[in-house]
KOLVEXDO-11455 format. One record per residue (C-alpha): y, x, z. Coordinates in steps of 0.05 Angstrom, whole numbers, always signed. Example, Ala and Ser with C-alpha at 12.3 -4.5 7.8 and 13.67 -1.06 7.14 Angstrom:
2
PT  north   east     up
PT    -90   +246   +156
PT    -21   +273   +143
//
This chain:
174
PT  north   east     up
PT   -674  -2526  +4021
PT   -716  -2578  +4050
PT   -741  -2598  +4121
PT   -750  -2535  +4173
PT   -725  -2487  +4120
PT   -658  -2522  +4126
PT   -622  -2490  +4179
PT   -560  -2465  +4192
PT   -568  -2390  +4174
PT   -597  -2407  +4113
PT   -558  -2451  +4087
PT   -500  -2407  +4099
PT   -538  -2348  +4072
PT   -553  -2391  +4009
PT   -471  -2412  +4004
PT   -448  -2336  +4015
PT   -503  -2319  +3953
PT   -465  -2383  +3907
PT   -390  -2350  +3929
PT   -423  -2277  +3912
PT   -452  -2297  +3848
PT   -407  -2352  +3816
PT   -350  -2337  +3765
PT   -292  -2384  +3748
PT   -342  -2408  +3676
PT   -390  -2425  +3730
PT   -405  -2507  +3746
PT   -438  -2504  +3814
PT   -466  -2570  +3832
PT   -481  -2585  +3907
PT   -531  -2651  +3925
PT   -536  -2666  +4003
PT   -585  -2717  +4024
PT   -585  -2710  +4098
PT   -569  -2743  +4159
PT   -490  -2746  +4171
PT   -441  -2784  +4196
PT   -369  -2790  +4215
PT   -338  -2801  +4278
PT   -274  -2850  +4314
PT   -238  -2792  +4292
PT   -254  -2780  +4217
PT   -287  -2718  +4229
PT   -351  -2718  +4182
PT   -416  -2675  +4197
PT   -485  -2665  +4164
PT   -546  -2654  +4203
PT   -581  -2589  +4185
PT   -654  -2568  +4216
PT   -618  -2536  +4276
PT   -549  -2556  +4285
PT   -497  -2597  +4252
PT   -450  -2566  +4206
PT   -378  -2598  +4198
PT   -339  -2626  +4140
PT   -279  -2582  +4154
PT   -332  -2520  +4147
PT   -364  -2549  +4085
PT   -296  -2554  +4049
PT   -268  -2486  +4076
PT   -340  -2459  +4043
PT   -328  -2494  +3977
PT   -250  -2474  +3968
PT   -283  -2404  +3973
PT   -328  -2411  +3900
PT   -307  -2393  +3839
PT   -304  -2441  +3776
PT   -314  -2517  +3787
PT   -351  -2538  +3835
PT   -382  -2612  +3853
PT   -404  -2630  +3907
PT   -444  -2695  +3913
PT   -468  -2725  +3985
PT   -511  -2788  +4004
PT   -511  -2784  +4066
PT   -485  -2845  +4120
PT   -406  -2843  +4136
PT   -404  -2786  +4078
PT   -330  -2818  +4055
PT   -314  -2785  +4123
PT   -321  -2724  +4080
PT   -249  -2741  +4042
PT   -216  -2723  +4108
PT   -227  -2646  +4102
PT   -222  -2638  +4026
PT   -163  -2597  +4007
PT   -125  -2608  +3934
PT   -165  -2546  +3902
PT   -162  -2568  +3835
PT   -232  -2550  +3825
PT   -269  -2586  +3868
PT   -301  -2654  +3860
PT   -334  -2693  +3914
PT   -380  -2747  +3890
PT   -388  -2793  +3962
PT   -455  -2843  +3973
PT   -415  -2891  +4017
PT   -352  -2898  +4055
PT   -334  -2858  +4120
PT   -363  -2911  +4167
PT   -422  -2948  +4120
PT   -490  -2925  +4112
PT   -530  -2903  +4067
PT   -599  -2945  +4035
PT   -660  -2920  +4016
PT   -693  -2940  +3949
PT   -756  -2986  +3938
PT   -772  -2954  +3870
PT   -763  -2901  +3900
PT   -770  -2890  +3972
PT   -766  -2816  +3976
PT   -695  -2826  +3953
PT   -637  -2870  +3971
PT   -601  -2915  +3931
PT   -545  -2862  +3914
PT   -602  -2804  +3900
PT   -635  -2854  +3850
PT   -569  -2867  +3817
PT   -549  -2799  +3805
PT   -612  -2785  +3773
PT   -616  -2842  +3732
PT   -544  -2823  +3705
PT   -562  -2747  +3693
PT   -620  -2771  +3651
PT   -574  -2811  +3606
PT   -553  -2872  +3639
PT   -486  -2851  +3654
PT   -472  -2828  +3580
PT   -446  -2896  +3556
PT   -406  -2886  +3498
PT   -477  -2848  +3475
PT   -450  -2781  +3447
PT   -497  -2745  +3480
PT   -456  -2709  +3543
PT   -455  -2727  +3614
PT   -382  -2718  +3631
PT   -351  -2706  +3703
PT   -313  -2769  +3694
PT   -367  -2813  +3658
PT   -412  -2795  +3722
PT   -363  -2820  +3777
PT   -356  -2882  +3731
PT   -422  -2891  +3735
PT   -439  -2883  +3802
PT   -367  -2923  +3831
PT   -397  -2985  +3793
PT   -434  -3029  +3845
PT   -497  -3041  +3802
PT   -517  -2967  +3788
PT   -530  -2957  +3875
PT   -560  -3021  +3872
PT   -598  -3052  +3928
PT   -543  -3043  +3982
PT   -500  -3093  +3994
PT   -459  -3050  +4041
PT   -454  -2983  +4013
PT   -396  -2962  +3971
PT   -387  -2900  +3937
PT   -329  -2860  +3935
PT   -297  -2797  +3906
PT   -240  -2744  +3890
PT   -243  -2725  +3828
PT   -185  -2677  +3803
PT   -155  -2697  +3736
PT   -169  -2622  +3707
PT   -240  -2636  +3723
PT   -252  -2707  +3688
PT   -277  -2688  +3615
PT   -318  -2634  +3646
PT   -391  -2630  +3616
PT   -441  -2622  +3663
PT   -498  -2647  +3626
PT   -530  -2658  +3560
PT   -575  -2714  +3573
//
């Protein structure tokens, strides 16, 4: 969903179709790139088209799906997003910066920040450093906790849950 088409009744229409659809084989694999932020009080929000939508509603959504899902969000103060994650053992959340950084936007890329470039670059094979060919759930949060791979800001630190069950997970085959 990008720009206008972004609101809040679609993006919740779009969720409800992922909980509908997904079984417990399913991955489902959630990238936010949006304007966010997290308050005095630790309580993280996104910005949406229309309204904002709340980290405590974004996790209740996600405990809802099926299978193993992973979440991945670069947007500012998205470590806020920690504070309303529950211990569901099959969620991941893959964090662009601490709860009270922000997040930088990329000058090979400018249509992309830092953490957007990283991802990329380790789903297209970067992250796969012991070269077997797989992307794993744990090889990618290695990948994008070390400082060089969301290079460029000096001040932007990623963070992340990921549950032990979850770690040798494929996701990808580069």
């Amino acid at each position: 969903m990008v720009g206008k088409k972004a609101d809040l009744a679609t993006f919740m229409e779009k969720l409800e179709a992922i909980k509908q659809n997904a079984s417990e084989k399913d991955v489902v694999i959630l990238f936010f790139s949006v304007h966010g932020g997290t308050d005095e009080d630790g309580n993280f929000s996104v910005s949406l088209a229309d309204k904002h939508l709340t980290g405590e509603t974004l996790a209740r959504a996600f405990d809802e799906i099926e299978g193993n899902v992973i979440i991945l969000i670069d947007t500012c103060g998205a470590g806020g997003m920690l504070n309303h994650c529950s211990a569901n053992p099959n969620v991941c959340v893959l964090l662009g910066c601490g709860a009270h950084e922000e997040t930088g936007g990329g000058k090979r890329n400018p249509l992309h920040g830092y953490y957007a470039n990283a991802i990329y670059a380790a789903f297209s094979g970067a992250g796969d450093r012991d070269k077997d060919g797989t992307l794993t759930l744990a090889a990618l949060d290695r990948y994008l906790l070390e400082p060089r791979s969301v290079r460029g800001s000096k001040h932007q630190h990623a963070v992340s849950s990921v549950p032990r069950q979850m770690a040798t997970l494929r996701i990808v085959k580069p």
